[in-house]
N, CA, C and O of each residue as an XYZ file, in Angstrom:
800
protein
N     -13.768    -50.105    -23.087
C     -15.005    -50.034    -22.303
C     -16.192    -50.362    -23.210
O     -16.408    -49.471    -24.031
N     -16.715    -51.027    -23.249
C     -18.278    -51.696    -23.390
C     -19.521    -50.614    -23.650
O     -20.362    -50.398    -22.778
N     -19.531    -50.175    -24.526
C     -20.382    -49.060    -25.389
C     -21.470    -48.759    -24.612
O     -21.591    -47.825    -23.820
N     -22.519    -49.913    -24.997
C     -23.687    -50.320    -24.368
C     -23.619    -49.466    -22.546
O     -24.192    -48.432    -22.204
N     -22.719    -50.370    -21.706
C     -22.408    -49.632    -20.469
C     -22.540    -48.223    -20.294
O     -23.169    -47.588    -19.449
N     -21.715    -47.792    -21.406
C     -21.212    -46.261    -20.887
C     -22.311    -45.247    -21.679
O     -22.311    -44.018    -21.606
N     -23.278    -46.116    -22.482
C     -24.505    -45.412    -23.016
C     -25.428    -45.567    -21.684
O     -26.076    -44.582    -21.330
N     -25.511    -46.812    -20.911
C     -26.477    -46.864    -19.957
C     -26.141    -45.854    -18.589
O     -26.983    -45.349    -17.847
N     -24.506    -45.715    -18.490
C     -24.337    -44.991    -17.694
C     -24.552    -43.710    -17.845
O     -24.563    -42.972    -16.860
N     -24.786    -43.176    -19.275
C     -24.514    -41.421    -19.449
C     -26.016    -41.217    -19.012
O     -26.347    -40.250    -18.325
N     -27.181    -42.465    -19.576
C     -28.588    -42.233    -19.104
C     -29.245    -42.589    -17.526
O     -30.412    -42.506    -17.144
N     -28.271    -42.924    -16.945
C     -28.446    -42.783    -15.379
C     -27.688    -41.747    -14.627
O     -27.702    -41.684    -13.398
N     -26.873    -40.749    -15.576
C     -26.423    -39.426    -15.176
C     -27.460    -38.254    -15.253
O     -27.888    -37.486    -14.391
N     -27.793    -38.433    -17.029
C     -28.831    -37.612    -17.559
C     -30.083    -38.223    -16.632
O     -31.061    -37.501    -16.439
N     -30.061    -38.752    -16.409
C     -31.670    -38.840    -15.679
C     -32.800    -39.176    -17.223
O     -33.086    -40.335    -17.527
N     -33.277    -38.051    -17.979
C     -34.350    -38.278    -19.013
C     -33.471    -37.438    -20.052
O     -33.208    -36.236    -20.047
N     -33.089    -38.474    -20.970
C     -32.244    -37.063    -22.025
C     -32.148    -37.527    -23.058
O     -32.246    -38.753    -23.024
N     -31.874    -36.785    -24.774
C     -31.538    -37.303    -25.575
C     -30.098    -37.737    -25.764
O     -29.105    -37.555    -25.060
N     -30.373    -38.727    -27.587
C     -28.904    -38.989    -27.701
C     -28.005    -37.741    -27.664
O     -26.903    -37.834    -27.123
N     -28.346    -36.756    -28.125
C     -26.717    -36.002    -28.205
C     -26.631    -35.414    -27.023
O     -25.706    -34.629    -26.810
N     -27.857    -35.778    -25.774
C     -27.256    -34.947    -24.030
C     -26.087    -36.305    -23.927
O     -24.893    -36.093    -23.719
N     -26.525    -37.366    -24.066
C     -25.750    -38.622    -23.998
C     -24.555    -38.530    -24.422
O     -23.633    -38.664    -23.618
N     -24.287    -38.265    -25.867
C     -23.401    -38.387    -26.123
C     -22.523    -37.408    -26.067
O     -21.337    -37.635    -26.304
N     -22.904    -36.356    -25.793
C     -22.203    -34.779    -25.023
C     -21.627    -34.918    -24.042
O     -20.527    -34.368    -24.086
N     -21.932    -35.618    -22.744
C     -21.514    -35.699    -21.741
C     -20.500    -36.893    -21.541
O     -19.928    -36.998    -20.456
N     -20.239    -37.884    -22.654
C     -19.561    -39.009    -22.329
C     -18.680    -38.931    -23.470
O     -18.045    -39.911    -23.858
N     -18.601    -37.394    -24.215
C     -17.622    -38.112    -25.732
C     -17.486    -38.898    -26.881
O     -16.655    -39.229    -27.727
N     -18.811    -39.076    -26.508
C     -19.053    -40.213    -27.958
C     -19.892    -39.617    -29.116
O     -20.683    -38.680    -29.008
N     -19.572    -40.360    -30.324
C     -20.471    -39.944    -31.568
C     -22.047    -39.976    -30.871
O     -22.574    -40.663    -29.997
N     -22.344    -39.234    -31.450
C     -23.883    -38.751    -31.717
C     -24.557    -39.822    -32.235
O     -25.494    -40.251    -31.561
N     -24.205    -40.551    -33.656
C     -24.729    -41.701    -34.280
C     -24.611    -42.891    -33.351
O     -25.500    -43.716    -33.140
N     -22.987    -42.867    -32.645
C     -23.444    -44.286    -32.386
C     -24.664    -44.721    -31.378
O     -25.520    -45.600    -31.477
N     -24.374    -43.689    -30.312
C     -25.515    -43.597    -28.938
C     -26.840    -43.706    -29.268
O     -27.653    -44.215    -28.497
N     -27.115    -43.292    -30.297
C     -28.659    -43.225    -31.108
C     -28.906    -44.689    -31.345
O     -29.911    -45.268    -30.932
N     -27.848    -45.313    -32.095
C     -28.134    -46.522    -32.517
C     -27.907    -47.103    -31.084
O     -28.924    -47.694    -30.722
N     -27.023    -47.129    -30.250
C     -26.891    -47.800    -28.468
C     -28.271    -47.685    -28.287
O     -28.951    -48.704    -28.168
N     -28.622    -46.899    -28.263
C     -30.222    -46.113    -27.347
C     -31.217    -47.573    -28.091
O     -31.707    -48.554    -27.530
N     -31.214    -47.174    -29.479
C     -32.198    -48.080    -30.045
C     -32.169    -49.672    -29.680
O     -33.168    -50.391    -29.717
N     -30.948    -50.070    -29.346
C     -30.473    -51.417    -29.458
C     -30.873    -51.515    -27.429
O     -31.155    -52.600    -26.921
N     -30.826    -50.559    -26.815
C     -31.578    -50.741    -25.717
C     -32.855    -50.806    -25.190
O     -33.348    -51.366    -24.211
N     -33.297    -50.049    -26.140
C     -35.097    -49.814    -25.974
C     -35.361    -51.424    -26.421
O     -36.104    -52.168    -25.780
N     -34.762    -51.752    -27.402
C     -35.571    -53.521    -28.262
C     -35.205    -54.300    -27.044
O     -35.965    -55.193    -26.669
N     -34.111    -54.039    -26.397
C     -33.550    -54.999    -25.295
C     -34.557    -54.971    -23.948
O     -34.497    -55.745    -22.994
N     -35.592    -53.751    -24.160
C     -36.359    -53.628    -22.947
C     -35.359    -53.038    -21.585
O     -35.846    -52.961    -20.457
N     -34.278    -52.745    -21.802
C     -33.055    -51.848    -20.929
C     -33.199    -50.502    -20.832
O     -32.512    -49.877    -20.024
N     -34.102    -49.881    -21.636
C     -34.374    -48.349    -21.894
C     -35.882    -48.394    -22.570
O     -36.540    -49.286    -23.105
N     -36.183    -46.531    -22.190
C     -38.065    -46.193    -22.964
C     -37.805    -44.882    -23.171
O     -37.500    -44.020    -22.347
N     -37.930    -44.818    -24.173
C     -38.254    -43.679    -25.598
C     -39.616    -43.187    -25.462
O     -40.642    -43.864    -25.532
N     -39.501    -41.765    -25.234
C     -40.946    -40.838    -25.190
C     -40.364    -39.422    -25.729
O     -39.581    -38.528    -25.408
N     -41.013    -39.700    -26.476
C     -40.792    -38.388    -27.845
C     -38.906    -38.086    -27.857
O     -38.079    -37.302    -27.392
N     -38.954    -38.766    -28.340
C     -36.833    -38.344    -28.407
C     -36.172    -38.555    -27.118
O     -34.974    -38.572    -27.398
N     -36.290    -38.704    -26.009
C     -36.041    -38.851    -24.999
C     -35.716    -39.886    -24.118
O     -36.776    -40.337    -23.684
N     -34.752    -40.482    -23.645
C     -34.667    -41.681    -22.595
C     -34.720    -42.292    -21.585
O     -34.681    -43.332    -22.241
N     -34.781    -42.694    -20.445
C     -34.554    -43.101    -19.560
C     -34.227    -44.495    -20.065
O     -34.401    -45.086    -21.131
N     -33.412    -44.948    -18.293
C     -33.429    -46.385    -17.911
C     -34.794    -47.294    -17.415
O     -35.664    -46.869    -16.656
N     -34.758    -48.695    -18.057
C     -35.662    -49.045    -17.874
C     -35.086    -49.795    -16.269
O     -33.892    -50.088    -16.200
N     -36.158    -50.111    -14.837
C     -35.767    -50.511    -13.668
C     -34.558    -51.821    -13.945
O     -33.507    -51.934    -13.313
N     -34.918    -52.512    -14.783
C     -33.760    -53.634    -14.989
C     -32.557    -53.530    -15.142
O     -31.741    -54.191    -14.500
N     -32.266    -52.680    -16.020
C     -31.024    -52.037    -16.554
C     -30.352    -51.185    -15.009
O     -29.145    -51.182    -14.763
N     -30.900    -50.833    -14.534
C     -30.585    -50.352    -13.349
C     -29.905    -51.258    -12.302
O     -28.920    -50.869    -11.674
N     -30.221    -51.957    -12.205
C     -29.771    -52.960    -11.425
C     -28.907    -53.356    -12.495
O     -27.749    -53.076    -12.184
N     -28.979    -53.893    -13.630
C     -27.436    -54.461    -14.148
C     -26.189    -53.684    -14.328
O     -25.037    -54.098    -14.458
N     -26.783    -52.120    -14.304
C     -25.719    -51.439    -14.354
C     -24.859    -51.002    -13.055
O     -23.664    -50.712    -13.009
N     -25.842    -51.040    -11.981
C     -25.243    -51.251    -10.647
C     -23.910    -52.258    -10.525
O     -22.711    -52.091    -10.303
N     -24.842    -53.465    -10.812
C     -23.593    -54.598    -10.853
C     -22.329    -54.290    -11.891
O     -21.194    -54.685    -11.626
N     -22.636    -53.561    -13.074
C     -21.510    -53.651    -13.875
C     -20.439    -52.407    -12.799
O     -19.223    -52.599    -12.802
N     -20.760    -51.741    -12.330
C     -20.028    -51.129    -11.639
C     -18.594    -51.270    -10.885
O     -17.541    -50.736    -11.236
N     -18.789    -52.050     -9.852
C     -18.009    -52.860     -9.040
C     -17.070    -53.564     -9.735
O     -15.938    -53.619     -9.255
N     -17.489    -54.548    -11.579
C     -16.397    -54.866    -12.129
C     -15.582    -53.820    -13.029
O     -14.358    -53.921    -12.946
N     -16.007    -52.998    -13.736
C     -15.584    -52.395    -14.908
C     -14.313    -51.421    -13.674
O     -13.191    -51.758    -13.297
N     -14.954    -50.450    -13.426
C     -13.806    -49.727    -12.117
C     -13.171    -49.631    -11.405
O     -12.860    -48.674    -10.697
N     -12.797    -50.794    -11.468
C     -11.517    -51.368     -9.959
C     -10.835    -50.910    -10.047
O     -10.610    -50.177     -9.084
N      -9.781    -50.841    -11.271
C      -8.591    -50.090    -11.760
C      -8.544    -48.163    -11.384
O      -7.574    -47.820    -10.708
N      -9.341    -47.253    -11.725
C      -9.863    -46.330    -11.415
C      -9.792    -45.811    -10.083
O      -9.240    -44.784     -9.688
N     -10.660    -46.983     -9.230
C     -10.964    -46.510     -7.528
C      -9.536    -46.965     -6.870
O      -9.159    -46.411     -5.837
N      -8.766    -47.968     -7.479
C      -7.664    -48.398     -7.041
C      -6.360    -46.980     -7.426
O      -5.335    -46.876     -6.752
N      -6.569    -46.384     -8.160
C      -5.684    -45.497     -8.565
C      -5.628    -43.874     -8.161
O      -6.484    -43.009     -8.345
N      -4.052    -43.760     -7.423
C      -3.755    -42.548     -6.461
C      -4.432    -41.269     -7.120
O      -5.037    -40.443     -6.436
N      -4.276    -41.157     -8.597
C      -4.833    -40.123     -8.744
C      -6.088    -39.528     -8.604
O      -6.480    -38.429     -8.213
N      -6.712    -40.737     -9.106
C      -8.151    -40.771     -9.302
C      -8.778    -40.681     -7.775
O      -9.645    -39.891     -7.400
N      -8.271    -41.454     -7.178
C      -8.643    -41.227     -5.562
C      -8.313    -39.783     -5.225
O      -9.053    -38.872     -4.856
N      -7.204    -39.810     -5.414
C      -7.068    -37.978     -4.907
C      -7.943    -36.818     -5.296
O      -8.385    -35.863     -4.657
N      -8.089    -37.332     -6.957
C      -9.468    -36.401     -7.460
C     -10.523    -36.463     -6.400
O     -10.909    -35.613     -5.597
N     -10.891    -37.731     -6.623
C     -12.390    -37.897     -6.149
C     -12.540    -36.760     -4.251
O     -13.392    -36.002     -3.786
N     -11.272    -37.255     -3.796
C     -11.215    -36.292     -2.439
C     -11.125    -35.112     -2.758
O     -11.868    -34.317     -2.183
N     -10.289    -34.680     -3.667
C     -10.600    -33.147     -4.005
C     -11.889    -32.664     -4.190
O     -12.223    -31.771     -3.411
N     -12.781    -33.058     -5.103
C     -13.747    -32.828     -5.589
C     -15.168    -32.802     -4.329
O     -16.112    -32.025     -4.185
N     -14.819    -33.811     -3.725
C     -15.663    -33.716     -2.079
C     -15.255    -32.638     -1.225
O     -16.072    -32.204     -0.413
N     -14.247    -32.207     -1.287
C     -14.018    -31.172     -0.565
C     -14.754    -30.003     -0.591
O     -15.359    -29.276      0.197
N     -14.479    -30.075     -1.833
C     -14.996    -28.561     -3.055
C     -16.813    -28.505     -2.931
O     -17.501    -27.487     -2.857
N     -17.267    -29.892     -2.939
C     -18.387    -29.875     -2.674
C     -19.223    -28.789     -2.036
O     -20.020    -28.058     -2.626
N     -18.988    -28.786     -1.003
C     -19.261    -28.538      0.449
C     -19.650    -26.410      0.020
O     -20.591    -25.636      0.197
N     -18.052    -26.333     -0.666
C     -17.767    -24.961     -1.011
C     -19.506    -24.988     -2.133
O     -20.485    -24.434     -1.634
N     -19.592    -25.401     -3.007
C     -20.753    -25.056     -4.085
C     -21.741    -25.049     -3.632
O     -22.608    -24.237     -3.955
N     -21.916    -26.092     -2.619
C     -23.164    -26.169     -2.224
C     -23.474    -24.418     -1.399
O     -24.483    -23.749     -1.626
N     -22.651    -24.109     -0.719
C     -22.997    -23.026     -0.233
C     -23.367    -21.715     -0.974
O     -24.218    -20.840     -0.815
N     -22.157    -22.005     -2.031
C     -22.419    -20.909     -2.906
C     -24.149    -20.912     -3.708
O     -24.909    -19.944     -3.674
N     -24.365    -21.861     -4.185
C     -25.661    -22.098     -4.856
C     -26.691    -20.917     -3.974
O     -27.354    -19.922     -4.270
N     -26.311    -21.837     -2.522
C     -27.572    -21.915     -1.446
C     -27.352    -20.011     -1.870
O     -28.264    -19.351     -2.369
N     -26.305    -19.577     -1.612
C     -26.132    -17.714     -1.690
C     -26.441    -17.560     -3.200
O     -27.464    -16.877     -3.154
N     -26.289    -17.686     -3.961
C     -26.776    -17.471     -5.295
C     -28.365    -17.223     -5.492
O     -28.699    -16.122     -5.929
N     -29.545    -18.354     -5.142
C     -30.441    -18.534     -4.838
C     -31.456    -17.912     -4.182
O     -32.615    -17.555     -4.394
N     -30.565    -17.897     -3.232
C     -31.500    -17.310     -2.047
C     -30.710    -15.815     -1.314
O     -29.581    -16.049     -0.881
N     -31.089    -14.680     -1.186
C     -30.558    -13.651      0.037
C     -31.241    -13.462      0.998
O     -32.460    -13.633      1.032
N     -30.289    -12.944      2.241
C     -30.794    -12.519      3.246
C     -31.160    -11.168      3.885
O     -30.309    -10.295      4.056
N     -32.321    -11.036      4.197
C     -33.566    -10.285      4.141
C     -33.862    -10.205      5.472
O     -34.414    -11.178      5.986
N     -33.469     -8.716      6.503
C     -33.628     -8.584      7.551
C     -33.944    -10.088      8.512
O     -34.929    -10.424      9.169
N     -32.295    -10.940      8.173
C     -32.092    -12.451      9.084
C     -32.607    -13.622      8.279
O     -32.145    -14.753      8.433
N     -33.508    -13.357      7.473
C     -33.670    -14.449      6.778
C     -33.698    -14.753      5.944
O     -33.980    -13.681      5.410
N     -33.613    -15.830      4.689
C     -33.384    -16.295      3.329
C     -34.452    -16.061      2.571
O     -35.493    -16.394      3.137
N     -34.568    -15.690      1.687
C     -35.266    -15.494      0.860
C     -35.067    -15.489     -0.463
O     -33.992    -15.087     -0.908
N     -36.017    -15.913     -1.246
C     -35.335    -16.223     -2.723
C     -34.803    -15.211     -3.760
O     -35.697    -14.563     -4.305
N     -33.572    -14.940     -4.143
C     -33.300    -14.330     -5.262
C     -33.724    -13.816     -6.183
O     -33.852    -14.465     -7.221
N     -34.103    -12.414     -6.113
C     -35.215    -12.497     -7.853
C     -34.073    -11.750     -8.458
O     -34.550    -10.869     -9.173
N     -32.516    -11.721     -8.481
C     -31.914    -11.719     -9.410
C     -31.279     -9.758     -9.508
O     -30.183     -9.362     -9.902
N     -32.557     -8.861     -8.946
C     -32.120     -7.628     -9.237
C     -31.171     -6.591     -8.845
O     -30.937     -5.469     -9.296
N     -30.540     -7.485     -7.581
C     -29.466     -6.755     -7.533
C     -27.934     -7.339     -7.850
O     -27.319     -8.104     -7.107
N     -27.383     -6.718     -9.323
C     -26.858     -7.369    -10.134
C     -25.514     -7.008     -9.363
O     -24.679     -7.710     -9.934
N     -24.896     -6.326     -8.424
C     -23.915     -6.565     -7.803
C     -23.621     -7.757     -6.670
O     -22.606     -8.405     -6.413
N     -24.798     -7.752     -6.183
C     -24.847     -9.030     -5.446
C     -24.522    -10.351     -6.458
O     -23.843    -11.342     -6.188
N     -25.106    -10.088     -7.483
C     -24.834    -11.911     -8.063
C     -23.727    -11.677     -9.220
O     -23.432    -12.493    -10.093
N     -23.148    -10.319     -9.030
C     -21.885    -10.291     -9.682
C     -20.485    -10.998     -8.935
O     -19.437    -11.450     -9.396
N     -21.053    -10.841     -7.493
C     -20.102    -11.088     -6.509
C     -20.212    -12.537     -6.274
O     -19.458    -12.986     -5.410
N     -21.001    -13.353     -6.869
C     -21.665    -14.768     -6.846
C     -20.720    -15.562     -7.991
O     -20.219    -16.687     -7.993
N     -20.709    -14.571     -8.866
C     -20.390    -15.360     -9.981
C     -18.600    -15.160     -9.987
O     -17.878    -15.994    -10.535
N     -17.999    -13.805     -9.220
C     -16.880    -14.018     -8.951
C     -16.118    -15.597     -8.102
O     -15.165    -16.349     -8.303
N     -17.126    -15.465     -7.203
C     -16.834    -16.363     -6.206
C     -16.703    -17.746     -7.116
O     -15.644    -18.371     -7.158
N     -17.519    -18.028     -7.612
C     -17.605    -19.360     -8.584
C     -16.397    -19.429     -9.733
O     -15.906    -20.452    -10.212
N     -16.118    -18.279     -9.984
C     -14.657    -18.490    -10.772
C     -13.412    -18.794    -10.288
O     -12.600    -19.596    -10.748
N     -13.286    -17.759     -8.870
C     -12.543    -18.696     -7.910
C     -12.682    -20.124     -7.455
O     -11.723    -20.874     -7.273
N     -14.340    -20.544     -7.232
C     -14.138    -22.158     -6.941
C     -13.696    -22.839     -8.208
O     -13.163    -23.903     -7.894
N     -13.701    -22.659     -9.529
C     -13.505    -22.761    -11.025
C     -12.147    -23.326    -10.957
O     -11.846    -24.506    -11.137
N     -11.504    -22.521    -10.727
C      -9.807    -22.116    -10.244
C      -9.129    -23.648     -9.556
O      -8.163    -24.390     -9.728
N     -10.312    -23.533     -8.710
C      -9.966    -25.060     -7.380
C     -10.295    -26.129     -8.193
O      -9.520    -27.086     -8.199
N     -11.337    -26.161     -8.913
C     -11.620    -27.395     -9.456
C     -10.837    -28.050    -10.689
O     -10.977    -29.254    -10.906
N     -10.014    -27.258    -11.495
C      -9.937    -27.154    -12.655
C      -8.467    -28.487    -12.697
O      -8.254    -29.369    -13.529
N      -7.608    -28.069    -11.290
C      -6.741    -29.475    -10.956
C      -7.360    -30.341    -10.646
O      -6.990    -31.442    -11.055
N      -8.359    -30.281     -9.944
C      -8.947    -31.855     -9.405
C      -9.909    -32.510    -10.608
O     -10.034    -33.735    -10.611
N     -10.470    -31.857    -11.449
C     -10.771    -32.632    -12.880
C      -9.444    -33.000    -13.703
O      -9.512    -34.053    -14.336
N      -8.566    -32.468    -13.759
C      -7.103    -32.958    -14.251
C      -6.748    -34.346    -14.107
O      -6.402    -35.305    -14.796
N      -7.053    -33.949    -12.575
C      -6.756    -35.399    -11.756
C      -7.424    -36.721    -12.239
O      -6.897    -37.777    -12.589
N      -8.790    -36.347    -12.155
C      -9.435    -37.349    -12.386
C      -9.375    -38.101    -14.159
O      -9.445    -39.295    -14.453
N      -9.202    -36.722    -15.231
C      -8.882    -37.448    -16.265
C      -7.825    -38.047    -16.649
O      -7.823    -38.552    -17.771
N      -6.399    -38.156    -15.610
C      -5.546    -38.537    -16.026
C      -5.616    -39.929    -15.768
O      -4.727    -40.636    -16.242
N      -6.716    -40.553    -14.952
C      -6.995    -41.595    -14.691
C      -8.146    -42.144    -15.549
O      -8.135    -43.363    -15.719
N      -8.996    -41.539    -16.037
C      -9.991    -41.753    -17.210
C     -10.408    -40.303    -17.598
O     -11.118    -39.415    -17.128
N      -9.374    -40.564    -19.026
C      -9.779    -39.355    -19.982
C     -10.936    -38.655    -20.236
O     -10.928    -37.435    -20.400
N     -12.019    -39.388    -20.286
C     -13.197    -39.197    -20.539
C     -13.792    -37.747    -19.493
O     -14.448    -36.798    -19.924
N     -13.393    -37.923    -18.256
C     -13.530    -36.725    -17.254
C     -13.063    -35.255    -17.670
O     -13.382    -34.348    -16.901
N     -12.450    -34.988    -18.638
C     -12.051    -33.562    -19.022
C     -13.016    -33.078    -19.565
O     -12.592    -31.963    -19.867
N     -14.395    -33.152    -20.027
C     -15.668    -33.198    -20.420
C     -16.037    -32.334    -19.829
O     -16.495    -31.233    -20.136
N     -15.805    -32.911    -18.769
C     -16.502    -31.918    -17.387
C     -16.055    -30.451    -17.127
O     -16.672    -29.423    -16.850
N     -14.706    -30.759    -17.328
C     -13.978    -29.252    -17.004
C     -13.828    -28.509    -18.218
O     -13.215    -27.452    -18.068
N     -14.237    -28.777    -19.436
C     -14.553    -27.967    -20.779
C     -16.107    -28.174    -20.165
O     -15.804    -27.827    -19.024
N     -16.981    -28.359    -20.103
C     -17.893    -27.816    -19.899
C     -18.436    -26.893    -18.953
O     -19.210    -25.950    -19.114
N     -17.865    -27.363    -17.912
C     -17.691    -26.060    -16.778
C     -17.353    -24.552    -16.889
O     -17.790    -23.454    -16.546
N     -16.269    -25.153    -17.601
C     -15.805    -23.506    -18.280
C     -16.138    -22.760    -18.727
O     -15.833    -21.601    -18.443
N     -17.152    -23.213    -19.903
C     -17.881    -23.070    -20.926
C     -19.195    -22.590    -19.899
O     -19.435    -21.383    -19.889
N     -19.827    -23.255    -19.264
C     -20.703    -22.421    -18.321
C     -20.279    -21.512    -17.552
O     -21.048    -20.567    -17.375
N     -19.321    -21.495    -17.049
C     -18.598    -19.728    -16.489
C     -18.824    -19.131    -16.768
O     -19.566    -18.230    -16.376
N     -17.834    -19.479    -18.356
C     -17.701    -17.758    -19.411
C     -18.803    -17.177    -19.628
O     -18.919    -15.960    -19.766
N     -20.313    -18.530    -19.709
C     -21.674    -17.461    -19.932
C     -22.350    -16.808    -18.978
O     -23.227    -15.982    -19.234
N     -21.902    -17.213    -17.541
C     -22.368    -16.589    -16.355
C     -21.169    -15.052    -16.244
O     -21.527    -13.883    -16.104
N     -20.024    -15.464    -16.337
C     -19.057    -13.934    -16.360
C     -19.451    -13.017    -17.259
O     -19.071    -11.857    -17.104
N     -20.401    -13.415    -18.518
C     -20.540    -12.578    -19.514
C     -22.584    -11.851    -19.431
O     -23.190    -11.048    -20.140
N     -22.960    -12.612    -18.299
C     -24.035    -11.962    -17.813
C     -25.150    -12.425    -18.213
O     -26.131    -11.699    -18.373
N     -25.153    -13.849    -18.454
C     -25.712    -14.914    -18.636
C     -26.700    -15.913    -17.279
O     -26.787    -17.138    -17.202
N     -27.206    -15.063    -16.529
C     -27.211    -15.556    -15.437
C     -27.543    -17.013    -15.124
O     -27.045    -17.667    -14.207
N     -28.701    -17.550    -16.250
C     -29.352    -18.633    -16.741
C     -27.987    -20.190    -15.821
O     -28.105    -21.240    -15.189
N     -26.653    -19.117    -16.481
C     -25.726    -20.576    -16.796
C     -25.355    -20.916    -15.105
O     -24.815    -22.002    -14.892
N     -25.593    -20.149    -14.104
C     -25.094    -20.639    -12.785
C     -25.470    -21.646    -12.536
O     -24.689    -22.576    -12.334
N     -27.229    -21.830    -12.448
C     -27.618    -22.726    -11.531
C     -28.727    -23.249    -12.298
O     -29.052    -24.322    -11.791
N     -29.622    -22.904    -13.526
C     -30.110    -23.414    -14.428
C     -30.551    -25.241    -14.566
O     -29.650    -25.988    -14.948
N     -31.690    -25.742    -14.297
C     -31.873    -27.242    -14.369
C     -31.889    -27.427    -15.532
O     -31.202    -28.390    -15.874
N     -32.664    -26.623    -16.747
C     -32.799    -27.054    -17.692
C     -31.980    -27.050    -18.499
O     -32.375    -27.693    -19.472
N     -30.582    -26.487    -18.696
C     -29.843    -26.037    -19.451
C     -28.475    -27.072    -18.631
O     -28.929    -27.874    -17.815
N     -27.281    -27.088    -18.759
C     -25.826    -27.736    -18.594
C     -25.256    -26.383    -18.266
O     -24.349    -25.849    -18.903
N     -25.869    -25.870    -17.212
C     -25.481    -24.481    -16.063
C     -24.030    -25.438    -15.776
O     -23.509    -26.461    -16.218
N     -23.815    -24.578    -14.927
C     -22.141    -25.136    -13.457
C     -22.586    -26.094    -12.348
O     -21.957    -27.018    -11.834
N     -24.062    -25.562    -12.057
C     -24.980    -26.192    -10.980
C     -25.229    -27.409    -11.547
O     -24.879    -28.294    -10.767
N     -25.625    -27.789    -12.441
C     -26.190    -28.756    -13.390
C     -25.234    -29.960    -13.703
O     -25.403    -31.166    -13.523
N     -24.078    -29.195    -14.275
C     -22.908    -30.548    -14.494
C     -21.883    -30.763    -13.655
O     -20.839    -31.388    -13.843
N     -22.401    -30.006    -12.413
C     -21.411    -29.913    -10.961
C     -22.123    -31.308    -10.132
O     -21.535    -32.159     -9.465
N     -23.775    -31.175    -10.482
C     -24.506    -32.574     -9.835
C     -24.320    -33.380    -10.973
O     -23.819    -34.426    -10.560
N     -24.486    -33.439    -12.363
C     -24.039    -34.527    -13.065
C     -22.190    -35.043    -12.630
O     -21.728    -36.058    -12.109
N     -21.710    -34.074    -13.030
C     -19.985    -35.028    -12.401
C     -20.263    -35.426    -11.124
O     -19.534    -36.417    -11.082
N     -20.859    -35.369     -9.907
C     -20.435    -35.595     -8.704
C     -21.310    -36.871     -8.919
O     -20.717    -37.937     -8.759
N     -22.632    -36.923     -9.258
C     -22.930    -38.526     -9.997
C     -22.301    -39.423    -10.414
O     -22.176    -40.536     -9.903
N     -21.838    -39.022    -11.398
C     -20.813    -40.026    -11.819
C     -19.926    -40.292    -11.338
O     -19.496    -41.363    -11.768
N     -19.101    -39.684    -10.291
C     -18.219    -39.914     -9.244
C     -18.458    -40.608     -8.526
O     -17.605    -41.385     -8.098
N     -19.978    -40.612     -8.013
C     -20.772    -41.284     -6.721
C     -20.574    -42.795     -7.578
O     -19.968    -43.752     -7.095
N     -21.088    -42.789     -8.672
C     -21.317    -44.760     -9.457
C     -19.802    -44.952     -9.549
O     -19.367    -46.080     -9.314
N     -19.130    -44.175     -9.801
C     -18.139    -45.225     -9.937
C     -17.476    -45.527     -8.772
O     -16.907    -46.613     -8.661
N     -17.470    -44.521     -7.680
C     -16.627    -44.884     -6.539
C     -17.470    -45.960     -5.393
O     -17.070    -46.432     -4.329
N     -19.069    -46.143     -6.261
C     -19.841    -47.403     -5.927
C     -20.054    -46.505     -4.271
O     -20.193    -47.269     -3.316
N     -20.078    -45.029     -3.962
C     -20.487    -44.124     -2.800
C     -21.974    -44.004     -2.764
O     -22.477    -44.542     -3.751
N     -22.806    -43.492     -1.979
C     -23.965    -42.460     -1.520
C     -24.065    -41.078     -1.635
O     -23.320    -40.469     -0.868
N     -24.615    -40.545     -2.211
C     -25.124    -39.192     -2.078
C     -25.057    -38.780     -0.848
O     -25.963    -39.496     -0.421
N     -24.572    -37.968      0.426
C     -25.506    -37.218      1.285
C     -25.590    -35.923      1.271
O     -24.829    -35.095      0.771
N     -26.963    -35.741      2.088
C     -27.565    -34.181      1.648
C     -27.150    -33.651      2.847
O     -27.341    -32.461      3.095
């Protein structure tokens, strides 16, 4: 796989991130992505603001197109397909959970979480170890078709154990690589390669 690519792709996952969010999430050296990053910014493909990256609009569109060729093999393959359906399934399950994590209900209606009743979001974070449980084959799945996907499910984990250990930060956390966080980064990257739509 084509370096360059899978540097442009980790920065249309990350959204605005440094090299080592980059290279954290895709398995790669730290050095090389730094030097990728640099060799993109001169290319006018990427923009650097204080340590930080994005895609530049061009690169966007070429990486669109690289899509459709690099992954055929992948979207063509039982496992990987089966992942990807697993993982939509499961969807559906997180999203709800979040929405209960977030928010409780307050004589009928939702209201936001301020966190203090620690049996309630003990029972939150159970629930998420059980969805943990569900997911943990369907990332299997998907890395047996590209290795690179087990990333996900060591990192997942790794955000559990700090939510089971009373970490609350790690559930749903934007700023941090929470469960919430690299549950919408993997399902991203699922979405580009299976060349799908988001719906809300």
């Amino acid at each position: 796989m084509n370096e360059m690519h899978l540097v442009m792709h980790g920065l249309a996952i990350k959204k605005h991130a440094s090299p080592e969010d980059v290279a954290g999430i895709l398995g790669l050296d730290g050095e090389d992505v730094r030097e990728t990053l640099a060799k993109l910014v001169a290319a006018k493909r990427a923009v650097e603001v204080k340590g930080r990256y994005m895609l530049a609009p061009v690169a966007r569109m070429l990486l669109d197109a690289d899509y459709s060729r690099y992954y055929e093999a992948e979207r063509a393959n039982p496992a990987f397909q089966s992942g990807y359906s697993g993982f939509e399934r499961l969807n559906g399950v997180l999203k709800q959970l979040i929405t209960d994590w977030q928010t409780v209900l307050v004589r009928g209606e939702r209201v936001p979480n301020d966190h203090s009743d620690k049996d309630y979001d003990s029972k939150i974070v159970d629930r998420l170890g059980d969805l943990h449980e569900r997911v943990e084959p369907v990332v299997s799945q998907l890395a047996s078709a590209l290795p690179r996907m087990a990333i996900y499910g060591e990192k997942l984990a790794a955000a559990l154990e700090k939510a089971e250990a009373g970490a609350v930060a790690w559930v749903s956390d934007a700023k941090i690589e929470s469960y919430h966080t690299l549950w919408f980064e993997l399902h991203e990257d699922l979405l580009r390669l299976m060349r799908r739509e988001r719906t809300e």
